[in-house]
KOLRODO-344431 format. One line per field, with one value per residue (C-alpha): residue number from 1; residue in three letters; chain; x, y, z. Coordinates in nm, 4 decimals. Layout:
// KOLRODO-344431
num = NUM;...
residu = Ala;...
chaine = A;...
px = X;...
py = Y;...
pz = Z;...
This chain:
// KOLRODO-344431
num = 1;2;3;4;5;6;7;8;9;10;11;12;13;14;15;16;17;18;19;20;21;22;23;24;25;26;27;28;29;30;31;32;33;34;35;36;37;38;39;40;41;42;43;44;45;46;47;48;49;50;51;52;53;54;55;56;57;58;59;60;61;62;63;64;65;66;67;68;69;70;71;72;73;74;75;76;77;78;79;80;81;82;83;84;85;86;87;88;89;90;91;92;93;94;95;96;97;98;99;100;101;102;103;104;105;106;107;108;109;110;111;112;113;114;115;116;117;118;119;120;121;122;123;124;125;126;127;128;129;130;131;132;133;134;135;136;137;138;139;140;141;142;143;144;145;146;147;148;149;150;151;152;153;154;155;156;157;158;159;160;161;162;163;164;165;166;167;168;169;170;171;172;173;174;175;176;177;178;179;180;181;182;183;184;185;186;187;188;189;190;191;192;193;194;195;196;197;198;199;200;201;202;203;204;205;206;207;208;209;210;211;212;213;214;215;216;217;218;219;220;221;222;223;224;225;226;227;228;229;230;231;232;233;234;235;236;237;238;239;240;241;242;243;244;245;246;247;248;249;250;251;252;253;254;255;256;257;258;259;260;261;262;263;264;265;266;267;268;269;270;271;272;273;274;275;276;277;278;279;280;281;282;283;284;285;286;287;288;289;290;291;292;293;294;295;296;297;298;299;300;301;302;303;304;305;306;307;308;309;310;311;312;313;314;315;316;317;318;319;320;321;322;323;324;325;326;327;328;329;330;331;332;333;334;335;336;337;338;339;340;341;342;343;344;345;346;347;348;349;350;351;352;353;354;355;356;357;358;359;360;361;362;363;364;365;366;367;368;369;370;371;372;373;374;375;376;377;378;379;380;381;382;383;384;385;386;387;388;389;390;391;392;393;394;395;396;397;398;399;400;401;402;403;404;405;406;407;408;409;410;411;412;413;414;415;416;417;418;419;420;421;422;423;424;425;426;427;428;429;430;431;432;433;434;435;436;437;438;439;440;441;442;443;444;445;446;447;448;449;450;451;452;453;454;455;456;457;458;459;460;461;462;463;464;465;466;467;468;469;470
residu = Unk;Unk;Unk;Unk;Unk;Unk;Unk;Unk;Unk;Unk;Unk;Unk;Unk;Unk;Unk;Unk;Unk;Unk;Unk;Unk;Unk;Unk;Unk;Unk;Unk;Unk;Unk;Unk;Unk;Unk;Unk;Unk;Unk;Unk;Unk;Unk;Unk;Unk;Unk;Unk;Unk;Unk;Unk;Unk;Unk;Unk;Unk;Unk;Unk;Unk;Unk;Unk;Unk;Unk;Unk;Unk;Unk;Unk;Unk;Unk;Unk;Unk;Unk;Unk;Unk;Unk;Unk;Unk;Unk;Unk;Unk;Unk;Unk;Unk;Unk;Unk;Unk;Unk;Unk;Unk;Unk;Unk;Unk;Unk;Unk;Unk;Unk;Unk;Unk;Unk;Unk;Unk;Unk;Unk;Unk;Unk;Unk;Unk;Unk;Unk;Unk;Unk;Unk;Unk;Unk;Unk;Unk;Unk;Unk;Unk;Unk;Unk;Unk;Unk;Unk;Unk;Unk;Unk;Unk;Unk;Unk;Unk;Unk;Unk;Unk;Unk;Unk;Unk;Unk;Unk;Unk;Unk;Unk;Unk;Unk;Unk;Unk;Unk;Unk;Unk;Unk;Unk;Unk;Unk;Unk;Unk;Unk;Unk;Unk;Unk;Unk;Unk;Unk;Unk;Unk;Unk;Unk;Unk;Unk;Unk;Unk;Unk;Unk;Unk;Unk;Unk;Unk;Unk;Unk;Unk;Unk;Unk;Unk;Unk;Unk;Unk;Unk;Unk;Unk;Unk;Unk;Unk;Unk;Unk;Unk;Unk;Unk;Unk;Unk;Unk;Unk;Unk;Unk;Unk;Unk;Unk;Unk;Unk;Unk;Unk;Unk;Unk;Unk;Unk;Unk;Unk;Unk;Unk;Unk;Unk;Unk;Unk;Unk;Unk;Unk;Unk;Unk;Unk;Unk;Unk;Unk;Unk;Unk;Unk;Unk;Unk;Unk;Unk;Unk;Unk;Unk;Unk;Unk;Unk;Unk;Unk;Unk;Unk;Unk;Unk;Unk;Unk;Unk;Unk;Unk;Unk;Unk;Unk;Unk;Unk;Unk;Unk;Unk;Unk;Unk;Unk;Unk;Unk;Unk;Unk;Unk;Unk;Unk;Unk;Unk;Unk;Unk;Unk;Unk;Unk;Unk;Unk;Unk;Unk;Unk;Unk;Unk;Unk;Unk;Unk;Unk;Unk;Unk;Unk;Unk;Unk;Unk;Unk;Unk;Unk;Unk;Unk;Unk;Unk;Unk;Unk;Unk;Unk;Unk;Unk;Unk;Unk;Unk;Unk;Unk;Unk;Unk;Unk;Unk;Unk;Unk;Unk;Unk;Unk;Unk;Unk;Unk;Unk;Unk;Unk;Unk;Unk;Unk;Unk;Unk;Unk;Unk;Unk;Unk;Unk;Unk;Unk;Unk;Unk;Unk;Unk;Unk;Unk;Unk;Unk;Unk;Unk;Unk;Unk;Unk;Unk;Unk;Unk;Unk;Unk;Unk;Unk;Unk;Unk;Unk;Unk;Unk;Unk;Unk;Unk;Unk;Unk;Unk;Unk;Unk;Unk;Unk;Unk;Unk;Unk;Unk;Unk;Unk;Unk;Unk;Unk;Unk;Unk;Unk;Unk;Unk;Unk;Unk;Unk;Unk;Unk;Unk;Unk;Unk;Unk;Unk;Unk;Unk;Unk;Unk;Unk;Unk;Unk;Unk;Unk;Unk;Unk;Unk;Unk;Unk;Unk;Unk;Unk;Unk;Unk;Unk;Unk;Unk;Unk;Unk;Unk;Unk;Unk;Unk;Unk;Unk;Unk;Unk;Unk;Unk;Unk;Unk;Unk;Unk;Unk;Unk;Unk;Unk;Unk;Unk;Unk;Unk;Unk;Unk;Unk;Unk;Unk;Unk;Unk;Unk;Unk;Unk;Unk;Unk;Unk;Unk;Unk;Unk;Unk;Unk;Unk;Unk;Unk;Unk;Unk;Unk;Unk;Unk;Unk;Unk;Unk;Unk;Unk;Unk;Unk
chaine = A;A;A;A;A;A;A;A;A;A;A;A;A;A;A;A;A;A;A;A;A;A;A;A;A;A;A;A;A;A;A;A;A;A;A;A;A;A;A;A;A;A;A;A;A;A;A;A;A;A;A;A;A;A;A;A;A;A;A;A;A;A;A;A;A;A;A;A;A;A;A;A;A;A;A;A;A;A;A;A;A;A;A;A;A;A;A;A;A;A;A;A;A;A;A;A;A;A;A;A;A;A;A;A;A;A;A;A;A;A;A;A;A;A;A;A;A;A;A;A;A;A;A;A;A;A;A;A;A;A;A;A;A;A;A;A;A;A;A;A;A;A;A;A;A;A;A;A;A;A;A;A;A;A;A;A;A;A;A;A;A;A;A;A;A;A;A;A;A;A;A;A;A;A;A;A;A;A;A;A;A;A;A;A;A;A;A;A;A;A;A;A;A;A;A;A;A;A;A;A;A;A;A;A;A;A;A;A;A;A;A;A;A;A;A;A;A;A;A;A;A;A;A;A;A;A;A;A;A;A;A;A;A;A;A;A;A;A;A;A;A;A;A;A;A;A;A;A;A;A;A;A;A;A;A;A;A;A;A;A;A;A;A;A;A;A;A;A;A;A;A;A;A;A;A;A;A;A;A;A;A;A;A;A;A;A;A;A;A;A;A;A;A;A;A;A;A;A;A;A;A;A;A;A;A;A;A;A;A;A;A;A;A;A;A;A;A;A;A;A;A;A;A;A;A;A;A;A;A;A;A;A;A;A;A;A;A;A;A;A;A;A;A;A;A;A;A;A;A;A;A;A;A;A;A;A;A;A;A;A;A;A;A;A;A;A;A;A;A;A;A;A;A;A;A;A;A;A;A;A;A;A;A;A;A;A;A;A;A;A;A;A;A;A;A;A;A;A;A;A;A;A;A;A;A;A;A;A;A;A;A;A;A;A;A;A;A;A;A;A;A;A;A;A;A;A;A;A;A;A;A;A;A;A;A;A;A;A;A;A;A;A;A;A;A;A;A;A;A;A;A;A;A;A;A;A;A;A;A;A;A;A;A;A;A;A;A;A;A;A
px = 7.8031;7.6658;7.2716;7.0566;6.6923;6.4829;6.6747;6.5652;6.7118;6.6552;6.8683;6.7738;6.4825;6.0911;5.9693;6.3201;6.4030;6.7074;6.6944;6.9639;6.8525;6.5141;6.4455;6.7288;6.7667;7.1664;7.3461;7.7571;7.9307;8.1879;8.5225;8.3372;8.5095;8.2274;8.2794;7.9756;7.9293;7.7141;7.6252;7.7214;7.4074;7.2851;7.3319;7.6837;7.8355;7.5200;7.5098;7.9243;7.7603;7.4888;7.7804;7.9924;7.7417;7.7981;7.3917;7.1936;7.4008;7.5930;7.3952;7.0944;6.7520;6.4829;6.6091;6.4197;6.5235;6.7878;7.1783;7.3264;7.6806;7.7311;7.3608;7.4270;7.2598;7.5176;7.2127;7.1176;7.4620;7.7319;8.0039;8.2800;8.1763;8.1178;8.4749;8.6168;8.4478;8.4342;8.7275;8.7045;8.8462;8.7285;8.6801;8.8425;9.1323;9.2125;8.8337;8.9504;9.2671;9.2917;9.6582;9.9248;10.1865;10.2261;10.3184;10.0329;9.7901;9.8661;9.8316;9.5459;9.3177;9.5041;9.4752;9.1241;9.0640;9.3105;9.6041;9.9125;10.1829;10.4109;10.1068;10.0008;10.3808;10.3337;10.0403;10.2297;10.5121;10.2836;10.1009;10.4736;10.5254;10.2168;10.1537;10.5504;10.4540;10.8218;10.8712;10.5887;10.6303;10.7275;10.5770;10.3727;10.0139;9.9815;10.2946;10.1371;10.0281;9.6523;9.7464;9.9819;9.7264;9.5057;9.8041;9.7809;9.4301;9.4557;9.7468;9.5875;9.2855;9.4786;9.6847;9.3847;9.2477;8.8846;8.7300;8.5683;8.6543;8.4900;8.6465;8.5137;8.6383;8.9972;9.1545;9.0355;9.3700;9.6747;9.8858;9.9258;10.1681;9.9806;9.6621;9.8671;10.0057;9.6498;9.5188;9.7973;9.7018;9.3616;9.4414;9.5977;9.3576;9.1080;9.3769;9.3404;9.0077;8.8551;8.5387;8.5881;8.2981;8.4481;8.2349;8.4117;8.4166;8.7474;8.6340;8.9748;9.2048;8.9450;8.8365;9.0596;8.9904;8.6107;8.3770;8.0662;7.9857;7.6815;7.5221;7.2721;7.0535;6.8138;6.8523;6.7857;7.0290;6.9203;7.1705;7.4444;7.7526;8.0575;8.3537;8.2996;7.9935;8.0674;8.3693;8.1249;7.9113;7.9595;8.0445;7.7350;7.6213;7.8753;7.8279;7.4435;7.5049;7.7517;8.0611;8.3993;8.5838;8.6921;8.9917;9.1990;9.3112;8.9652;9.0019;9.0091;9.1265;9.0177;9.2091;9.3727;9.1603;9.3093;9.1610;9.0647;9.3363;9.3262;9.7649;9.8271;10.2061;10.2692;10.3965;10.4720;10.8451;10.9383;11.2864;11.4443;11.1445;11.2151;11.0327;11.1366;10.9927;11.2293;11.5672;11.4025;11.3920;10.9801;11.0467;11.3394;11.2272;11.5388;11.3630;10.9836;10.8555;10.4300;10.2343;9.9184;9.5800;9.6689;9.5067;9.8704;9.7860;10.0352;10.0816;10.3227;10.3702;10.2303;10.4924;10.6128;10.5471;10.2630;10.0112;10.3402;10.4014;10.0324;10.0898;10.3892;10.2772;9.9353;10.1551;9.9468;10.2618;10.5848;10.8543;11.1765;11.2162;10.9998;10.6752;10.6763;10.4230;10.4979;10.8973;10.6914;10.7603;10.4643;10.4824;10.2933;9.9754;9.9313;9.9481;9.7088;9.4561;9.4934;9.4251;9.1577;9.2281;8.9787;9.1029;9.0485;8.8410;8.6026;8.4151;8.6986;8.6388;8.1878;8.1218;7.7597;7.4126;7.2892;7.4869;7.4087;7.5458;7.8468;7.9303;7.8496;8.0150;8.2384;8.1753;8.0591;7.6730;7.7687;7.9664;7.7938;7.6761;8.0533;8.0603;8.1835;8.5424;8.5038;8.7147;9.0264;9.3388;9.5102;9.2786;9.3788;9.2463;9.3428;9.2143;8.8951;8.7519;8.7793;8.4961;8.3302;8.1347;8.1499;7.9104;8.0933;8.4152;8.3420;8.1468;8.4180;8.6546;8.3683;8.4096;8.7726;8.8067;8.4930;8.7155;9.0462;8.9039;8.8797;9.1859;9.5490;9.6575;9.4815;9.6501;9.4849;9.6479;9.5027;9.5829;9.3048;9.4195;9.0612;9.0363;9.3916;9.2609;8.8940;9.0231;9.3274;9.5911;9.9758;10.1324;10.3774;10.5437;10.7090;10.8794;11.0848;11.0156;11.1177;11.0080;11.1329;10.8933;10.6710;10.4993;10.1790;9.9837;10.1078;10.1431;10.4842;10.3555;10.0343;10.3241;10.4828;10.1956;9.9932;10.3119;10.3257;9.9871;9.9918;10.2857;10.2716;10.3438;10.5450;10.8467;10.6790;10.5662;10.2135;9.8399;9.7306;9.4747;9.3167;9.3362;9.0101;8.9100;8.7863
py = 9.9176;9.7351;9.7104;9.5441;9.5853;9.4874;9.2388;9.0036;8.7363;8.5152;8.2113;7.8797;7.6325;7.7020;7.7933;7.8568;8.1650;8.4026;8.7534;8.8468;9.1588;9.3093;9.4980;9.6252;9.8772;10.0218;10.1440;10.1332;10.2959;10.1164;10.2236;10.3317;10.3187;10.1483;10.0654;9.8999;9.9226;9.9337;9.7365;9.3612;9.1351;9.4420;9.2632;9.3789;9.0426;8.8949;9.1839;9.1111;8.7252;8.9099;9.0734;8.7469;8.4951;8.2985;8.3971;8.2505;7.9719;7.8220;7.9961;7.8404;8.0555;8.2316;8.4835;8.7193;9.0223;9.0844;9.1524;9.2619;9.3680;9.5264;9.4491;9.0816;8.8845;8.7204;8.5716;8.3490;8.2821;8.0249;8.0753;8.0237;8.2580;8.5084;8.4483;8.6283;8.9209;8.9412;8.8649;8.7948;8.7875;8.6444;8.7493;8.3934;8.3644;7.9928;7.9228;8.0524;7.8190;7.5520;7.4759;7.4004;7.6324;8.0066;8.0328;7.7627;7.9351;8.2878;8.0652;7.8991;8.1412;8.1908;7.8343;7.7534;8.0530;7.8342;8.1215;7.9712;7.9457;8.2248;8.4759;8.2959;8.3843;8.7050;8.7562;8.6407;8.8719;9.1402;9.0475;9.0272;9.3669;9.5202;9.3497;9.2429;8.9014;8.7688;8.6315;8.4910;8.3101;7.8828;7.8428;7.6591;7.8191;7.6539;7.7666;8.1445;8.3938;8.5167;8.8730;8.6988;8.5183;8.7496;8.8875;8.5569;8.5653;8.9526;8.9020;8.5843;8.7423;9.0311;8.7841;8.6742;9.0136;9.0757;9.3914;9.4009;9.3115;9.2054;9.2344;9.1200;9.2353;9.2416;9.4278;9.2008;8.9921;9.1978;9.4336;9.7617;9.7806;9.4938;9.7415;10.0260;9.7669;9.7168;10.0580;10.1571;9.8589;9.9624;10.2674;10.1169;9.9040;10.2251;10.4503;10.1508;10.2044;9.8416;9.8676;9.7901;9.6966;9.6625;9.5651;9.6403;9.7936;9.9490;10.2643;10.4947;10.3203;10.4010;10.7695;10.8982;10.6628;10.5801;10.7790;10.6475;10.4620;10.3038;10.1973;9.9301;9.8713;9.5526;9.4291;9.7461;10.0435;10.3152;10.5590;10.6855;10.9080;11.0847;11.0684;11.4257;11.3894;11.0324;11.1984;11.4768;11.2414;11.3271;11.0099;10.9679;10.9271;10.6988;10.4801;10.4718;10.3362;10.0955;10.2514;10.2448;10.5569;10.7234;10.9595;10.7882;11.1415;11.1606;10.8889;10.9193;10.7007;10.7604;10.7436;10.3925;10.2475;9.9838;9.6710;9.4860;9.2532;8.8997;8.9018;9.2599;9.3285;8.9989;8.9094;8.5935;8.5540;8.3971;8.2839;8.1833;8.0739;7.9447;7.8064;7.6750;7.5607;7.3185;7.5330;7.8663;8.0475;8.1597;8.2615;8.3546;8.5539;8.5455;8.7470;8.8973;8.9993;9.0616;9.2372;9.0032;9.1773;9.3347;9.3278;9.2826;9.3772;9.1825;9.3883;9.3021;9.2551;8.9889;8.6535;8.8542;8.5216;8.6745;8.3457;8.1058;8.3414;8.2644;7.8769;7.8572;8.0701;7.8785;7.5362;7.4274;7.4634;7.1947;7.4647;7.5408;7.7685;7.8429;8.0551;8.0899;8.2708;8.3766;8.2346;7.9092;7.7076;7.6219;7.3072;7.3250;7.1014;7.3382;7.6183;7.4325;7.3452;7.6776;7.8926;7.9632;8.0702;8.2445;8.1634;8.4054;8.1461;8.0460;7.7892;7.5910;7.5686;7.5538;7.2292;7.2441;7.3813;7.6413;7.9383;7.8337;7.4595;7.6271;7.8382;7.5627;7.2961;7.0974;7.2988;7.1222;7.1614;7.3861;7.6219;7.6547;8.0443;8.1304;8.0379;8.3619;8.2247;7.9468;7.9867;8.0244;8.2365;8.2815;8.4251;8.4690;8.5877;8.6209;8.8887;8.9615;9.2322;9.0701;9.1479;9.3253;9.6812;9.9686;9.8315;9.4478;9.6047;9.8176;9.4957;9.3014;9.5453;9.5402;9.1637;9.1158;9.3892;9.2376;8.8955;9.0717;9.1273;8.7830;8.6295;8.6872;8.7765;8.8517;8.8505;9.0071;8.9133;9.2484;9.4579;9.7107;10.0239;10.1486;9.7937;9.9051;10.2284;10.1233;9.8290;10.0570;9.7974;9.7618;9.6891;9.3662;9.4552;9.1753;9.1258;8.8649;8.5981;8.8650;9.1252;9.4628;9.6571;9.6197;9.9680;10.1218;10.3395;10.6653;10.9722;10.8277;10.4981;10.6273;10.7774;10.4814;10.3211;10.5397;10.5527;10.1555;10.1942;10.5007;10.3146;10.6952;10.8890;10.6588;10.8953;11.1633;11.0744;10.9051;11.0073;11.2649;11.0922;11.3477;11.1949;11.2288;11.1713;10.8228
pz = 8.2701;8.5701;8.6356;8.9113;8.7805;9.0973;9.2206;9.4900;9.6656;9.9665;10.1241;10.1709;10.1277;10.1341;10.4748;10.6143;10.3869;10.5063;10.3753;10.1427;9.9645;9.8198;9.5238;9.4250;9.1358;9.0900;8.7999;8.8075;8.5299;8.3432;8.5301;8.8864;9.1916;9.4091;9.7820;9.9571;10.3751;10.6482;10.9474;10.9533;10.7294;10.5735;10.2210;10.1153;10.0680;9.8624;9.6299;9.5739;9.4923;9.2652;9.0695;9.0505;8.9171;9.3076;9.2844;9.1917;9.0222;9.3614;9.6905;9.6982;9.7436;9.5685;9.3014;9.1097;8.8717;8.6737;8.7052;8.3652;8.2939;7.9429;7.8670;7.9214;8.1754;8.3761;8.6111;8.3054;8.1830;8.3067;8.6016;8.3734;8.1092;8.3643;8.4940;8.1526;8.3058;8.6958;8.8812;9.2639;9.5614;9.8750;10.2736;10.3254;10.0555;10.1518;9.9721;9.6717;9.6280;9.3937;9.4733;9.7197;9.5378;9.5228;9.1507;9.0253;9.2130;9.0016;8.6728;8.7551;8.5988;8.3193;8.2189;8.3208;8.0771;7.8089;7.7594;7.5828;7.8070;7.7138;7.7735;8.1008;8.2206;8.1212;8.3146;8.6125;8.5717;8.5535;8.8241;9.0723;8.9156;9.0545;9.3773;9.4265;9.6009;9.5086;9.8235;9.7900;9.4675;9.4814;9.8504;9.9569;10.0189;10.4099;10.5042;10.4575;10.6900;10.6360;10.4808;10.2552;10.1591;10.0531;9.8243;9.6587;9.6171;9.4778;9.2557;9.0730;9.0102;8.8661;8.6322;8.5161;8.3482;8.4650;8.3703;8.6509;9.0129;9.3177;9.6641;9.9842;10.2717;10.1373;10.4590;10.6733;10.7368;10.5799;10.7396;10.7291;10.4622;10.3108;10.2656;10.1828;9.8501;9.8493;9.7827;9.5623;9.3228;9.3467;9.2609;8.9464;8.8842;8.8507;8.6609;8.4012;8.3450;8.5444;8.7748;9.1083;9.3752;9.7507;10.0097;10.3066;10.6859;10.7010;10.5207;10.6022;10.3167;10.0149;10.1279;9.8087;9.5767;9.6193;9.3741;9.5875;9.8949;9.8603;10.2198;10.2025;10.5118;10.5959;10.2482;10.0322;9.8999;10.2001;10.0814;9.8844;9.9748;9.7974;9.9534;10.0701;10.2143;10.4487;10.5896;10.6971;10.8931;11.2580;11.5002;11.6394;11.2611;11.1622;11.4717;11.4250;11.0576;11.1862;10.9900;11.0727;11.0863;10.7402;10.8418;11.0770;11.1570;11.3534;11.6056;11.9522;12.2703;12.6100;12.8963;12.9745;13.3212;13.5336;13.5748;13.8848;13.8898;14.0593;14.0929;14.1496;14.0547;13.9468;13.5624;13.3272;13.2478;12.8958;12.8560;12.5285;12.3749;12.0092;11.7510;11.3770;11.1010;10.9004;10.9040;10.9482;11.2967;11.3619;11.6996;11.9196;12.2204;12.4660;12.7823;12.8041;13.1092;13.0812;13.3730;13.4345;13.4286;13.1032;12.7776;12.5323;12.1244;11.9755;11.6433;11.3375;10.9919;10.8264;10.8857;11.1594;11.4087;11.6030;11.5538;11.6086;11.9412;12.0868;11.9999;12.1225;12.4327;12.5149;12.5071;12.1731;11.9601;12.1310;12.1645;12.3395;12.6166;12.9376;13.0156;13.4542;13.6606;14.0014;13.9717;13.8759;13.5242;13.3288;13.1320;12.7987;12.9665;13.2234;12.9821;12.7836;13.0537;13.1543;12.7960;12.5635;12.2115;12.0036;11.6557;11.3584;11.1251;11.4309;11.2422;11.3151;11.6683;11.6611;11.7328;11.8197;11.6686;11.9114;12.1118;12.4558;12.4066;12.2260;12.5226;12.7782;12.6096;12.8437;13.1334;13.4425;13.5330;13.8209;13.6785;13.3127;13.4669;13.4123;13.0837;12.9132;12.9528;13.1112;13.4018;13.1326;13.3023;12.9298;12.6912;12.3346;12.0332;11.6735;11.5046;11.6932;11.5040;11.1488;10.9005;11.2320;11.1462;11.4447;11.6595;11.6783;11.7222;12.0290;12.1168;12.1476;12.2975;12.5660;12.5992;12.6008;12.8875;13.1015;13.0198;13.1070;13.4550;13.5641;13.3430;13.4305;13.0622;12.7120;12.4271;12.0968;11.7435;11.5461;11.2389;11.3624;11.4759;11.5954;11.7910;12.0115;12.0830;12.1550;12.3756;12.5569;12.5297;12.5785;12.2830;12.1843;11.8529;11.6664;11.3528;11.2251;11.5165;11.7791;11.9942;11.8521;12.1284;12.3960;12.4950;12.6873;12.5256;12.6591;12.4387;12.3057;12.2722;12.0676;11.8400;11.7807;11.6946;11.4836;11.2728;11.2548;11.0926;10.8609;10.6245;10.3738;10.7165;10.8968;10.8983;10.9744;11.3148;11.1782;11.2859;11.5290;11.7549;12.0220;12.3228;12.5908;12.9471;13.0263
């Protein structure tokens, strides 16, 4: 059993204090199915540190209370005793890596927890068994897409043997067959008996396995649903409380609008544009033909070359082939002069220490009032909506179309099926390095994509989304 016993906690140093959560009293039963959401900084991922020892023994800030896990106080104990007990897995996975190999990485655990060998490979059998990563196995963890790394992360945790596991976000990056591996090894994990605590936005994958969703709001537990009862909450409930959407089955998608478009009619040609890394083929797009003034969801399986696609297409990436506008060849400087890339872990792009110097940051004095995308024709971004509750997704769906107006192509990286439909895109499917479709989002083309999504339905057509006037 799991207890908080008024449980406070605040970030940082005296007289600069960050609210984290306060007073917190919660019981979880020993094999409870716990999912925590709500609004973006309403405490989910600091009570996830509360259960994992992270507070108050790494995060520093003001702690008071009392978090106990089979009567033991785990606030008062060591990290690596509590790591017998709570197994976790990070928003980030690539913070949670202590190697540059696949298969180390899944014994790592093990051995910092001193298993003889033969049981450490045991563990790691069982772990490919359950989350079938063998493709994964002996490679090298930076050659890995983002979902695949979070089946890393997940399946060494589960080598390991926690009775308890913490997950933070864990849908964040992985594809949609990736989540549906995901939910059928939670589900395992719960058959077996483990607790499980998920803090997490995308609610739709957990409806049947959840036995409560526990909503905190400005740092205290404001409510508590069944299953049953949030998939009763009308929209305009959800959407007040920030939550994502339950039952996909319930989604909607206005109308597609056009946008004003600065080079009506006009498109980008990409000829036999290739990419390889060492001996294998990442890209090989013979012909593409994109209609500027469109917002383009590239969608695809994890490793399916979608980030080596926007590289390659924004010139950052030295490939072969050609990317023309207007009958005109673009050289990879002028596709770089002329493209901004939003990139999925953004702190690797914030270079300053206030917003308004971020945004205006090497933009000329006189133009600093267009700074929103600063005068860029090729917008890109990889997975937008990552770790983003209702209100920041439809946030940035407004962005990227006010963007889309002035720019002459956005492309979106996304796993998020609420995103597409929120932001009416086309859709650029690729798998393998290549483009297996590129459709709009007509009634056959919501089709195709609902059942790219819904992996259990996929041959049955997929989702039924009701479709509405704009």
């Amino acid at each position: 059993m799991i207890e908080l016993r008024d449980v406070s906690f605040r970030y940082g140093q005296a007289g600069k204090e960050a609210r984290g959560v306060e007073a917190i009293n919660l019981v979880i039963e020993g094999g409870e199915f716990i999912v925590l959401c709500g609004k973006s900084g309403c405490g989910k991922t600091t009570l996830t540190r509360l259960l994992n020892g992270l507070i108050p023994h790494f995060f520093e800030g003001f702690f008071s209370g009392a978090v106990l896990i089979d009567g033991k106080e785990i606030n008062k104990q060591s990290l690596a005793k509590t790591a017998h007990t709570v197994g976790s897995v990070f928003q980030n996975p690539r913070s949670q890596f202590f190697n540059v190999d696949t298969t180390s990485e899944l014994a790592f655990g093990c051995e910092n927890q001193g298993m003889p060998v033969d049981e450490i490979r045991e563990r790691i059998d069982e772990a490919r068994a359950v989350f079938a990563p063998d493709k994964l196995l002996d490679r090298g963890i930076f050659e890995l897409s983002s979902g695949e790394k979070q089946r890393i992360a997940c399946a060494s945790v589960y080598a390991a043997g926690p009775d308890l596991f913490v997950l933070d976000e864990p849908s964040s990056n992985p594809d949609a067959p990736s989540v549906e591996i995901l939910r059928r090894t939670l589900g395992q994990l719960k058959s077996a008996g483990k607790t499980i605590v998920v803090s997490e936005h995308r609610l739709y994958y957990l409806a049947e396995l959840a036995d409560r969703f526990i909503y905190p709001e400005d740092g205290r537990v404001a409510s508590q649903y069944t299953p049953g009862e949030l998939r009763d909450l009308k929209p305009e409930a959800l959407e007040q409380r920030g939550l994502r959407c339950p039952d996909l089955r319930r989604l909607t998608r206005k109308a597609v609008s056009t946008f004003s478009r600065r080079r009506e009619g006009e498109t980008v040609e990409i000829k036999n544009l290739r990419y390889r890394y060492g001996r294998n083929t990442a890209l090989a797009i013979p012909s593409l033909s994109l209609r500027c003034g469109e917002i383009i969801a590239v969608i695809g399986h994890n490793g399916a070359g979608k980030s080596t696609f926007a590289l390659s297409f924004s010139g950052i990436r030295k490939h072969k082939g050609t990317v023309s506008l207007g009958g005109k060849a673009l050289g990879r400087r002028e596709r770089i002069a002329r493209s901004y890339m939003v990139m999925q872990d953004v702190n690797r792009q914030l270079f300053t220490e206030s917003v308004l110097d971020e945004l205006t940051l090497n933009i000329p004095e006189a133009r600093k009032a267009g700074a929103v995308s600063a005068g860029k024709e090729f917008l890109i971004y990889d997975e937008p909506t990552s770790g983003q509750d209702y209100r920041s997704m439809t946030a940035a769906c407004a962005l990227i179309r006010r963007a889309a107006e002035e720019a002459l192509l956005s492309l979106v990286i996304t796993h998020d099926l609420e995103f597409i439909l929120n932001c009416r895109a086309q859709v650029l499917h690729l798998e393998g390095g290549a483009v297996k479709e590129y459709y709009p989002l007509d009634e056959a083309g919501i089709e195709k994509l609902t059942a790219y999504f819904n992996t259990k339905k996929a041959k049955t057509g997929g989702y039924e989304i009701v479709q509405e006037s704009a």
